[in-house]
C-alpha positions in Angstrom: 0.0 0.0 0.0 2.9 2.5 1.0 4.5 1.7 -2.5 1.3 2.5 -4.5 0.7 5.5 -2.5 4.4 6.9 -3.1 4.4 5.8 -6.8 1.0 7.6 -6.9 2.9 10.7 -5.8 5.7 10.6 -8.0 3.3 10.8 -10.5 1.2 13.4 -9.6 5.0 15.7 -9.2 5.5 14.6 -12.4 2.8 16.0 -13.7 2.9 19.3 -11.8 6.2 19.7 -12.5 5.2 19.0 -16.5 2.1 21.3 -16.6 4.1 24.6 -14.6 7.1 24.1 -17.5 4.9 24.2 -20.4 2.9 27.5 -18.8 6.4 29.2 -18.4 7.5 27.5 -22.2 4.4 29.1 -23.7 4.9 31.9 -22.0 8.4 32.9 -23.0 7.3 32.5 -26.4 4.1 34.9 -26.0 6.8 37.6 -25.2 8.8 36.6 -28.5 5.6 38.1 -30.4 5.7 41.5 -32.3 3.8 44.1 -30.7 0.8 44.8 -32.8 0.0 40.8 -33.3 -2.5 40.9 -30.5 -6.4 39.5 -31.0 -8.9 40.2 -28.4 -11.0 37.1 -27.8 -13.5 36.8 -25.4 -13.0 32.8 -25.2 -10.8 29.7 -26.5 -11.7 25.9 -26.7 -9.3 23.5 -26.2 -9.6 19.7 -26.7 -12.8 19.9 -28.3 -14.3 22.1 -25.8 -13.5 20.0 -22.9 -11.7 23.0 -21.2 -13.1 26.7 -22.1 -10.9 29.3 -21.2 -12.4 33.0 -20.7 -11.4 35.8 -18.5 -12.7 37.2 -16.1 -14.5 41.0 -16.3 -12.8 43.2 -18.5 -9.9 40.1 -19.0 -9.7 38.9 -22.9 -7.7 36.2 -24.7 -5.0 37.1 -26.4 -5.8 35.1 -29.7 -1.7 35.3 -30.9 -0.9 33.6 -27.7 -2.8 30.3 -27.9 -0.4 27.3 -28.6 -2.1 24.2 -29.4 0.0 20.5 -29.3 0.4 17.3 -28.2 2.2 18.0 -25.0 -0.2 20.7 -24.0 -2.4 24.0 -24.6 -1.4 27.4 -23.3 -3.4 30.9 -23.5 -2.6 34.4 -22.5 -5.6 36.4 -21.0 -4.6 40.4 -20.5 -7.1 43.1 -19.8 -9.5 43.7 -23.1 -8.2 47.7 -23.3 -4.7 46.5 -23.2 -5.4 44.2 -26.2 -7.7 46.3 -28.4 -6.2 49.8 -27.0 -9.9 50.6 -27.0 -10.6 52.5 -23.1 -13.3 49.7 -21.4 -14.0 48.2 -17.5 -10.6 49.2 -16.0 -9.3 46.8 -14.4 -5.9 45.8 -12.7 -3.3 45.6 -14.8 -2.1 41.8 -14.8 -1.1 39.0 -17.1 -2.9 35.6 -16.4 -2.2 32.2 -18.4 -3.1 29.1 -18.6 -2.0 26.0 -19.6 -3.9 22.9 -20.2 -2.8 19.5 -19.9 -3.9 16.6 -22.6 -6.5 14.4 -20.8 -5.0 10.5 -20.8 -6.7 9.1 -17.9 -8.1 9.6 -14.1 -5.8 12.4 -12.6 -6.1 13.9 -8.9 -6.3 17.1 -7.8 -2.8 19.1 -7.5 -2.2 19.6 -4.0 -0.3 22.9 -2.9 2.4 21.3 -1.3 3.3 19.3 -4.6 3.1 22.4 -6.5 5.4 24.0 -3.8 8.0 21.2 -3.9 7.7 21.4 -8.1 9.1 25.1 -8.1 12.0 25.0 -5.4 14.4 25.7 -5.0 12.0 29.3 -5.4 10.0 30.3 -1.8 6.5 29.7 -1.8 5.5 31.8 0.7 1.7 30.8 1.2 -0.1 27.7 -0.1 -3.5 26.6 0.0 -5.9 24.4 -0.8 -10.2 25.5 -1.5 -13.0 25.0 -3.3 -11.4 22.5 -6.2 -8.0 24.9 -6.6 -5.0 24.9 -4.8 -3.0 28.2 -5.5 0.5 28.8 -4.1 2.4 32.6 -3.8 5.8 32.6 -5.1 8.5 34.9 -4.0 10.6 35.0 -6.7 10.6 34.4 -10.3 8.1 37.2 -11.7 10.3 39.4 -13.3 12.1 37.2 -15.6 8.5 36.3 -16.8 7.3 39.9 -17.4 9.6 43.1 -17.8 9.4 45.1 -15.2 7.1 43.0 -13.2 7.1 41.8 -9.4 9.1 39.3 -8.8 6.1 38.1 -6.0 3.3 35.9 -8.3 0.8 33.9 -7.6 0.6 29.8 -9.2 -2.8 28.2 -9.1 -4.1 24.4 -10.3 -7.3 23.0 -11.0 -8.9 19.9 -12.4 -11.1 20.3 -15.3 -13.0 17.5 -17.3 -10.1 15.3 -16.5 -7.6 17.6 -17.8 -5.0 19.2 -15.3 -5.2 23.2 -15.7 -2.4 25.5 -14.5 -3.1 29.4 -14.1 -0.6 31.6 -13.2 -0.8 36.2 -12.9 2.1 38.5 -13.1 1.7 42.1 -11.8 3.7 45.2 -12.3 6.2 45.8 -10.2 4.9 46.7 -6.6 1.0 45.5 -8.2 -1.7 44.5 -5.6 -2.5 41.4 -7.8 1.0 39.7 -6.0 -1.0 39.9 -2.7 -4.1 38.7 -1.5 -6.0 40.4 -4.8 -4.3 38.4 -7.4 -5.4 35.2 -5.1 -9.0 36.1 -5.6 -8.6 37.1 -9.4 -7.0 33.2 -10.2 -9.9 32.4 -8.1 -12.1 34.3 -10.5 -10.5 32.8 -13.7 -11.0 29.3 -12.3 -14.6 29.7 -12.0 -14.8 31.4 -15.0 -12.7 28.3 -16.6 -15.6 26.0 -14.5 -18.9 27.9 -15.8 -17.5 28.1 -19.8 -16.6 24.3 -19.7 -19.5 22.1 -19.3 -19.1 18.7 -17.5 -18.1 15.8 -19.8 -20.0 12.6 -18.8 -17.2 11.0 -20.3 -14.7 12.8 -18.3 -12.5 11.2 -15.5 -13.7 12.2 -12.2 -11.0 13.8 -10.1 -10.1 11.4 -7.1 -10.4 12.9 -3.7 
């Protein structure tokens, strides 16, 4: 039983550690895209609408950052005025992403603590686990992400229709979304992710 339960473990790292590498992957290529090259959509399917990613309130996705393949999906959601340069609902400026995870069988609900072990040797400073999403505050790392950004940032994952969903936001430097705020916005986006993506009855359930 021990051996199963640790095996079961390595597994689940495994794929945390997976899912976090191809969010920061996607994301380094995002940056790599021409200014101008932006689309404002309000939504994206992935895996034949099994996971529906949206933003929240006055949060688009950015339609050049959407990378489709076999390893994994990734989008880019910034604030709709950012994106169109057309004045809307202000809202903080943040990016969020997420990354999506092919579904190839039953997979469990990440845990904080393995999401906290996946990105030492950085300090997690706070991690949590509520309401299906387990969302971890990192210390460090931020700024090579975004230029000019806080190195603080907030790491969230999420189970949806089988698939294992990452989210991440990046602030400006000295942003409230590194604090407590950018906890409830990932909050936000997962419930947004959960109400735009029906229920598969041929989904795995999540184990508890």
């Amino acid at each position: 039983m021990s051996i199963w339960t640790s095996e079961q473990g390595r597994v689940r790292a495994l794929a945390v550690r997976t899912l976090l590498g191809l969010g920061m992957m996607a994301l380094a290529g995002c940056l790599a895209v021409p200014a101008g090259k932006s689309q404002a959509l309000s939504k994206v399917a992935f895996y034949d609408a099994e996971v529906v990613v949206t933003g929240p309130r006055g949060y688009c996705v950015d339609g050049a950052s959407l990378r489709r393949g076999a390893s994994g999906s990734f989008a880019l959601i910034a604030s709709c005025e950012s994106l169109t340069g057309t004045a809307g609902v202000y809202v903080e400026p943040a990016i969020l992403t997420v990354s999506v995870l092919p579904r190839t069988g039953p997979v469990q609900q990440p845990d904080a603590q393995t999401m906290a072990r996946a990105l030492a040797p950085a300090e997690v400073r706070r991690a949590e686990d509520r309401d299906g999403i387990s969302l971890v505050q990192v210390m460090q790392g931020g700024q090579e992400v975004l230029p000019g950004g806080d190195p603080v940032h907030w790491r969230a994952g999420m189970v949806i229709n089988g698939h294992l969903v990452g989210l991440a936001i990046y602030g400006p430097a000295g942003s409230v979304v590194t604090g407590p705020a950018g906890r409830e916005m990932l909050r936000d986006l997962g419930e947004a992710l959960r109400g735009a993506s029906p229920e598969q009855a041929s989904a795995p359930k999540a184990a508890s």
